[in-house]
TORMARMI-862287 format. One record per atom (N, C-alpha, C, O, CB): residue in one letter; x, y, z. Coordinates in steps of 0.05 Angstrom, whole numbers, plus 5000, padded with zeros to 4 digits. Last residue first. Glycine has a CB too. Example, Ala and Ser with C-alpha at 12.3 -4.5 7.8 and 13.67 -1.06 7.14 Angstrom:
BEGIN
s525749555142 s527349795143 s525850015157 s526850235161 s528249885114 a526448865156 a524649105156 a526449345156 a528549345169 a522649115181 
END
This chain:
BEGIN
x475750114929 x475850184905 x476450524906 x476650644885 x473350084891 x478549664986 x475949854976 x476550114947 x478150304952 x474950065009 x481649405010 x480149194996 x478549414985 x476649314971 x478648945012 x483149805052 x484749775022 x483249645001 x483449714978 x487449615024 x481349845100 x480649975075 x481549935051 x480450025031 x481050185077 x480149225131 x482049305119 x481049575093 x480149505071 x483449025109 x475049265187 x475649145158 x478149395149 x478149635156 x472249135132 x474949025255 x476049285237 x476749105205 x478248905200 x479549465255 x469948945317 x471648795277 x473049065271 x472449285280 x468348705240 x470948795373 x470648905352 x471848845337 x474048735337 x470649085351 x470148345409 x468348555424 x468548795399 x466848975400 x469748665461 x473247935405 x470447925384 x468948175391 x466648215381 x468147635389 x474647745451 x477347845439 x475247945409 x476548025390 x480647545434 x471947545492 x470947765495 x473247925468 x473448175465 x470947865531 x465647155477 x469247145475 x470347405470 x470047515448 x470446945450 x460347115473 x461047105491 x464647115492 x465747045513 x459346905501 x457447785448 x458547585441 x460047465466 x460947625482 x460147655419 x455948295446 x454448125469 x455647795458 x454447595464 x450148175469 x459948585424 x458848595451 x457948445463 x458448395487 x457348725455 x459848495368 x461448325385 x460648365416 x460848175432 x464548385379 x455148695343 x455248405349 x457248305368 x456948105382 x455748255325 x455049185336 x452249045350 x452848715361 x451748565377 x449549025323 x458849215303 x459049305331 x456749235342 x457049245366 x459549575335 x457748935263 x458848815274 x459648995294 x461648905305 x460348685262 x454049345243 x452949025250 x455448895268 x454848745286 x452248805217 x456349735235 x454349785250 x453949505259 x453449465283 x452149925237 x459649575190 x460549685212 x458949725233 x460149765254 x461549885207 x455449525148 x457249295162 x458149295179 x458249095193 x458949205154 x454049975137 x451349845152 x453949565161 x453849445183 x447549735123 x455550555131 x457150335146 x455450125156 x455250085180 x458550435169 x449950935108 x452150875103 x453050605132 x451350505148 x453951185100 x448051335170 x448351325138 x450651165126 x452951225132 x448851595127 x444551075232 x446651075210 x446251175187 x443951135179 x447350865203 x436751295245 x439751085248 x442451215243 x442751455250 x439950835225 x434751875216 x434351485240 x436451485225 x437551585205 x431251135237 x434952505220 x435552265201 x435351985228 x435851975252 x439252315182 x430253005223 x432652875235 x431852635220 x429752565210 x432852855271 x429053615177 x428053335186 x430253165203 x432453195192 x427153165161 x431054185174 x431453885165 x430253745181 x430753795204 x434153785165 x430854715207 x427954595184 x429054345173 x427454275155 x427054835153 x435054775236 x432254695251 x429954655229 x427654575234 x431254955274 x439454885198 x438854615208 x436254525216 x435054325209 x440354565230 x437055505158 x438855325179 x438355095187 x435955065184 x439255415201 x435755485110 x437455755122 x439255675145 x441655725150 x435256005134 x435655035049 x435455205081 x437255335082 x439255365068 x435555055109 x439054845010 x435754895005 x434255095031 x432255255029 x434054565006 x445054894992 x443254845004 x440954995001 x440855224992 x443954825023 x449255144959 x448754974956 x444954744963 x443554594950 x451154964967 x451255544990 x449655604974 x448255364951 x446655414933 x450955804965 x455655375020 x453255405034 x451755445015 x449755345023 x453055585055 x460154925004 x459055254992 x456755125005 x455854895003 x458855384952 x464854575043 x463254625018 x462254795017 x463354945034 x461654485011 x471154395056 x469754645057 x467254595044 x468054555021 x471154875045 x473453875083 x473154005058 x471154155067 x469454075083 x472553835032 x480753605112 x477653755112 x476353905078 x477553995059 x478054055138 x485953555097 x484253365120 x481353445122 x479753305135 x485553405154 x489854065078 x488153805054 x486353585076 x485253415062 x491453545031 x491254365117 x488754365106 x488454295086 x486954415071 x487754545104 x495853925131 x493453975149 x491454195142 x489754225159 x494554035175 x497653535073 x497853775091 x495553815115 x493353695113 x497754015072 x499352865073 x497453095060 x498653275092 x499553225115 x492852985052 x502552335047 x502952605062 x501152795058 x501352905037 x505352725055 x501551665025 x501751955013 x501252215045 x499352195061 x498551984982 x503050995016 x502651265030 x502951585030 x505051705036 x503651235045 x501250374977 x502550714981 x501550914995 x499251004991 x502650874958 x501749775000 x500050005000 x501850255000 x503450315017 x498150005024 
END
């Protein structure tokens, strides 16, 4: 795996407020659950109550990812 150096304001992205449909947050609707990581979600649901306690969390390798 190659490792690349980023600067400390390449770690964040700015986006344009003008983008959006509102003025501010309090007119969005709140979101259920998670977005996204539904695997990551499952297997933190899972190792907890698992009885071996070295299962208490998964971590998948990012690399396998496109």
């Amino acid at each position: 795996m190659e490792f690349i150096t980023l600067k400390p304001e390449e770690l964040r992205y700015i986006c344009d407020p003008s983008q959006f449909e509102f003025e501010t947050t309090e007119s969005v609707p709140p979101l259920e659950g998670i977005i996204g990581q539904e695997r990551a979600v499952r297997a933190m649901e899972f190792g907890p109550g698992h009885k071996k306690a070295w299962l208490s969390h998964f971590y998948d390798r990012a690399d396998r990812y496109g």
